[in-house]
C-alpha positions as CSV (number, residue, x, y, z in Angstrom):
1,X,62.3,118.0,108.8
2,X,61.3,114.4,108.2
3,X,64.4,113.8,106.5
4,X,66.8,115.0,108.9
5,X,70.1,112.6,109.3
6,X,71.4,112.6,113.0
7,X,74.6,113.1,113.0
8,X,77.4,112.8,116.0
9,X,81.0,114.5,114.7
10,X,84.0,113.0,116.0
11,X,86.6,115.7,114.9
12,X,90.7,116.5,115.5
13,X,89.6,120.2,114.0
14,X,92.0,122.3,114.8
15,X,94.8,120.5,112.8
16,X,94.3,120.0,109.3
17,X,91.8,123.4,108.4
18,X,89.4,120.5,106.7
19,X,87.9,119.4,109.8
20,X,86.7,123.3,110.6
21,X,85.5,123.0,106.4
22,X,83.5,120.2,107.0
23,X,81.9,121.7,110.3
24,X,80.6,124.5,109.1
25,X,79.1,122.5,106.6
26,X,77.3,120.7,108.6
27,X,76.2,123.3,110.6
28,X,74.2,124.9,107.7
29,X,73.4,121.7,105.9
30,X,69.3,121.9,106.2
31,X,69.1,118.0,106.8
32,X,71.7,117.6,109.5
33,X,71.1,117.1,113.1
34,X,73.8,117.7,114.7
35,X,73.5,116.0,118.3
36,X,77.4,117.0,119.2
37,X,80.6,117.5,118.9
38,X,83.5,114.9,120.6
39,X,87.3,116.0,120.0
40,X,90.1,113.8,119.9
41,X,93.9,113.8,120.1
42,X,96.5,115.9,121.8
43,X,95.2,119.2,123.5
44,X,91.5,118.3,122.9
45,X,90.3,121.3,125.4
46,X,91.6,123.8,122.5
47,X,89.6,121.5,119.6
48,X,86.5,122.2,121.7
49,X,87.2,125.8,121.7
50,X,87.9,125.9,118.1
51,X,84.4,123.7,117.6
52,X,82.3,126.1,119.9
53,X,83.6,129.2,117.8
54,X,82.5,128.0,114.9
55,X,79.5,127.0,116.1
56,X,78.6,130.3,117.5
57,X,79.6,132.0,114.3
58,X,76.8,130.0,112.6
59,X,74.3,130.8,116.1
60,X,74.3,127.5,117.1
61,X,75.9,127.2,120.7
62,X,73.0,124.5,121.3
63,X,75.2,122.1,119.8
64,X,77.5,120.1,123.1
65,X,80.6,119.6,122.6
66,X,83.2,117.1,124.9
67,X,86.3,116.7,124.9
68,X,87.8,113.0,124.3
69,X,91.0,111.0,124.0
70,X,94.7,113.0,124.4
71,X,96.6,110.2,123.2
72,X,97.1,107.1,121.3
73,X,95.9,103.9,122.8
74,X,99.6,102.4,122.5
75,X,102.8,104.9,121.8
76,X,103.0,106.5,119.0
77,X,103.1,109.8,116.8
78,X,100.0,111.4,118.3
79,X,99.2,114.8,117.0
80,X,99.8,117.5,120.5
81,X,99.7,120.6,118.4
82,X,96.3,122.6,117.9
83,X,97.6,125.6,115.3
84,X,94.5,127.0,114.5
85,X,93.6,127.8,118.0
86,X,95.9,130.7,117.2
87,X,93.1,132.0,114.8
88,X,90.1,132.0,117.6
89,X,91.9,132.6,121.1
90,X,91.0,136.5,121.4
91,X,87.6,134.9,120.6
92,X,85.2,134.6,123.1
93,X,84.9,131.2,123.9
94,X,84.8,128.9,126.7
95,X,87.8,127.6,128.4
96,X,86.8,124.8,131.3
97,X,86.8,121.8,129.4
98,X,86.1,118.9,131.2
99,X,88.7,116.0,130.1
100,X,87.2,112.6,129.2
101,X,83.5,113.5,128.8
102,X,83.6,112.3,125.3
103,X,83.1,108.6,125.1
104,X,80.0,108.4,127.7
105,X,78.4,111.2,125.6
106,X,78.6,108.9,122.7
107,X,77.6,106.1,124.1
108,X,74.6,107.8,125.8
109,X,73.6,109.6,122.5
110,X,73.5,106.3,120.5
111,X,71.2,104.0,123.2
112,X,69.3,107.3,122.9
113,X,68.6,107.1,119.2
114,X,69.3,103.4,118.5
115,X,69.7,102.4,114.9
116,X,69.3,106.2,114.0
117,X,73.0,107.5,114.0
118,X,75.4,108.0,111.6
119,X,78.4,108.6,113.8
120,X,81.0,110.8,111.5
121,X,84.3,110.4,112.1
122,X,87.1,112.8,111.0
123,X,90.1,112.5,113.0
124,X,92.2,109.7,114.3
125,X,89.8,107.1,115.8
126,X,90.8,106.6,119.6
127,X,87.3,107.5,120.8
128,X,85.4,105.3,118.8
129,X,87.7,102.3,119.4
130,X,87.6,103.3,123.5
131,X,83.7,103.0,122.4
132,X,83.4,100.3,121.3
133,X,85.6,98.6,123.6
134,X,83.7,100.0,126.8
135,X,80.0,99.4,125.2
136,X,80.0,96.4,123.1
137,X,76.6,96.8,122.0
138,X,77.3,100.3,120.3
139,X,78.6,99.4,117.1
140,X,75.3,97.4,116.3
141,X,73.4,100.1,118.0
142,X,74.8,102.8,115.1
143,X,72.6,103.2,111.6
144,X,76.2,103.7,110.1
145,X,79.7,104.6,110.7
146,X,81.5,107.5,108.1
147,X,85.0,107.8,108.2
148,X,87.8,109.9,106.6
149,X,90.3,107.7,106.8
150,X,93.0,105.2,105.4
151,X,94.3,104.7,101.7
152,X,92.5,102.2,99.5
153,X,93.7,102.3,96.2
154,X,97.2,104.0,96.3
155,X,100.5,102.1,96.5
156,X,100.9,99.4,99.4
157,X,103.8,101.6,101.4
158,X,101.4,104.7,101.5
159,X,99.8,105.8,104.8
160,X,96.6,108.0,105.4
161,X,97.3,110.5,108.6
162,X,94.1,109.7,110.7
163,X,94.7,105.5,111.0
164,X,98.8,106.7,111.1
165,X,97.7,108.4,114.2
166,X,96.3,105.8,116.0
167,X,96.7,102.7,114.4
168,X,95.5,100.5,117.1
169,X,92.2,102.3,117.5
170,X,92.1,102.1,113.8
171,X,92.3,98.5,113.8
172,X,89.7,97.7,116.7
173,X,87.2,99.9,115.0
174,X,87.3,98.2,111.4
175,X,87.7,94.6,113.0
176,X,84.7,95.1,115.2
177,X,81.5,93.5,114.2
178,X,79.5,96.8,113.5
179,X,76.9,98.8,111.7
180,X,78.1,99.8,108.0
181,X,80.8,101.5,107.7
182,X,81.5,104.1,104.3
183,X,85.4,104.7,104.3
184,X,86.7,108.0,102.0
185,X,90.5,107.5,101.9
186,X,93.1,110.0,100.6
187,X,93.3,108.7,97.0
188,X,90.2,109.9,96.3
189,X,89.4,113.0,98.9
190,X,92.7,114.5,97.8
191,X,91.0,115.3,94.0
192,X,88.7,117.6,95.9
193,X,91.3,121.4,96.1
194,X,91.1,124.9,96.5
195,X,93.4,127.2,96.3
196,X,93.8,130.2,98.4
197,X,92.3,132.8,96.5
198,X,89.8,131.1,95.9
199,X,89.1,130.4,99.5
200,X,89.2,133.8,100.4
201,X,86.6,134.5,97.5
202,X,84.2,132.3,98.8
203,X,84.7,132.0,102.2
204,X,82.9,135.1,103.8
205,X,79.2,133.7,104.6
206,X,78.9,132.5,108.4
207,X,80.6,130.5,109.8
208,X,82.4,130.4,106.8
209,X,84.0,133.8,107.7
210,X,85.2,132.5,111.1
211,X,86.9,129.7,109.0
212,X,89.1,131.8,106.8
213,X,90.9,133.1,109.8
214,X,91.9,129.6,110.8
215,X,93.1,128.8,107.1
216,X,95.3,131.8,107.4
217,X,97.3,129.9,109.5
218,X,97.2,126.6,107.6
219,X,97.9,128.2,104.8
220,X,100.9,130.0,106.2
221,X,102.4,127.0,108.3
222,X,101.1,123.8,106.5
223,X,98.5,124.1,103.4
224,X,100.8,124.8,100.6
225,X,98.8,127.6,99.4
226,X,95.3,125.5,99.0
227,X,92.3,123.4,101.4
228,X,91.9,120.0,100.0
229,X,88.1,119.2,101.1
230,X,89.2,115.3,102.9
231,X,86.5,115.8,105.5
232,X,84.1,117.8,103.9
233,X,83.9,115.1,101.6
234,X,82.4,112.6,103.8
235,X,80.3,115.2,105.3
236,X,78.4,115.6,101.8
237,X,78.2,112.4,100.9
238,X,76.1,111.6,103.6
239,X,73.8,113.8,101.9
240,X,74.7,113.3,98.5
241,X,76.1,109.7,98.2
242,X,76.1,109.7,94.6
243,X,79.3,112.2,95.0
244,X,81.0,109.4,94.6
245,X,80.9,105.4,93.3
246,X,81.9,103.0,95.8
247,X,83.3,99.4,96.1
248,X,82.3,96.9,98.6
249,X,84.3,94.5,100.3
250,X,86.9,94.2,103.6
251,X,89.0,96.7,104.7
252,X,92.0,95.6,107.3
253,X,94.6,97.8,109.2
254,X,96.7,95.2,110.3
255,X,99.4,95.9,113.3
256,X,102.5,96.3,113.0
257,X,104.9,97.4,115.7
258,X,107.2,99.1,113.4
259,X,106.3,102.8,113.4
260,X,107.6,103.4,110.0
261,X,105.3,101.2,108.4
262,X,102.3,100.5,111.0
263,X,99.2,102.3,109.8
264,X,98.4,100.3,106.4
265,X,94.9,99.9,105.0
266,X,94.0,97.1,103.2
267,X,91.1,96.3,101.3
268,X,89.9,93.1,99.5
269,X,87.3,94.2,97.4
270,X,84.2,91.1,97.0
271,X,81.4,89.8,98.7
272,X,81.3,87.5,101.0
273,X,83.0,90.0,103.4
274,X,82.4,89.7,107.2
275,X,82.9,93.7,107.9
276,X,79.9,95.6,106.2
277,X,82.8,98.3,104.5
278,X,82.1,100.1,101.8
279,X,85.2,102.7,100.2
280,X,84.9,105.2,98.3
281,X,86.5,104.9,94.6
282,X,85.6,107.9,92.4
283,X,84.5,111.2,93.1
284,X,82.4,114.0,91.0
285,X,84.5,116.9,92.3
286,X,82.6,119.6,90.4
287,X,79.2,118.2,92.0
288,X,80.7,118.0,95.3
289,X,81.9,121.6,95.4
290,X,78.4,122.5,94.0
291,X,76.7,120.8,96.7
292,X,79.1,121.8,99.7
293,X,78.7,125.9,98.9
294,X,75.2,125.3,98.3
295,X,73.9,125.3,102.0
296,X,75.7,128.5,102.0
297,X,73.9,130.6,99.9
């Protein structure tokens, strides 16, 4: 298809069941080409294997998959837990990672296909700040950077979980001179719930099916009894940018040493900005669902 999007996924899936959402997604979403898969944070072997089940639930074990950064870049919270694995280990799937692969597949991908990538990032953002770091010609090298990440709009002590994470990746990524960059930050992706019923209803269509077994467990340890659709959000956007109306201007995550406040996002809204950031501010939540079970049909 001439309109085909390349896409790269940067992903913690595994955690929160939204990354696995948003995967599948993409997966069946006509105009994505997915060139791969990079995990990141805590076990990052067991992401892959959640990734590569879902993949081969919706036939496509073409897609690579490497496994990225365990840790923080300085100390901090982290995330070491994979639940969901729990849903997929009697699954066949591959278990030889190889650690660290993550970050050169990037960078190799992108001076593949330069100024053709949107690089999607879902999870805290220590391999795309080790990136950038290590390839300084990368971020310019990207057609655009999409992020589920950081609070925009909310009160000034909340935190978002993905910059909380790793808020000294965070704040080398959005202080880096780079391509655009599209934020969706919890005060507006949090308008965007299912609840489980419902879930179970409409999840059955592959790799949608595969899915439902991992929300099990989210919904049994974490979820409250619903999904809210954070990631999958920004996956349909890409797609569908009119999902929401955004505001342009700067968005800071300044560093703080203090864990029980570090991870803050700040934007100033204007022009003028140096960062090209763009936030998300509204979203059509009926029109989203519409067009995320869409590709599933």
């Amino acid at each position: 298809m001439s309109d085909q999007i390349p896409i790269l996924l940067d992903t913690d899936i595994g955690s929160d069941i939204d990354d696995a959402v948003a995967l599948a997604y993409l997966l069946r979403q006509p105009r994505c080409n997915l060139l791969g898969i990079t995990t990141v944070t805590g076990d990052v072997a067991k992401r892959c294997a959640c990734a590569e089940v879902v993949c081969a639930a919706a036939g496509r074990g073409d897609v690579p998959i490497h496994a990225g950064r365990s840790a923080p870049l300085v100390p901090g919270p982290g995330q070491p837990e994979v639940p969901q694995y729990s849903a997929i280990e009697a699954m066949k799937h591959r278990r030889d990672w190889p650690a660290h692969t993550a970050v050169d597949f990037l960078r190799r991908t992108i001076r593949a296909h330069p100024g053709e990538i949107t690089l999607l990032s879902i999870g805290p953002l220590g391999n795309v700040a080790l990136l950038f770091a290590l390839d300084p010609e990368i971020p310019l090298l990207l057609k655009r950077i999409v992020s589920m990440a950081g609070i925009f709009y909310g009160a000034p002590q909340d935190r978002e979980w993905n910059i909380l994470v790793d808020p000294v990746a965070a704040s080398m990524v959005y202080s880096t001179s780079r391509a655009p960059h599209v934020s969706f930050g919890l005060d507006v992706t949090t308008r965007c719930k299912m609840v489980a019923a419902q879930v179970r209803q409409r999840f059955t269509a592959s790799p949608l099916d595969v899915v439902a077994r991992m929300a099990e467990i989210w919904f049994k340890h974490a979820g409250g009894g619903e999904i809210t659709f954070h990631d999958p959000l920004a996956a349909a956007a890409i797609f569908q940018p009119d999902l929401c109306h955004y505001e342009d201007g700067t968005v800071q995550v300044p560093l703080d040493p203090d864990h029980k406040t570090a991870g803050k996002t700040h934007f100033t809204p204007g022009a003028g900005n140096h960062q090209p950031d763009r936030v998300a501010k509204t979203v059509q939540v009926e029109q989203f669902f519409t067009e995320y079970f869409k590709v599933f049909a």
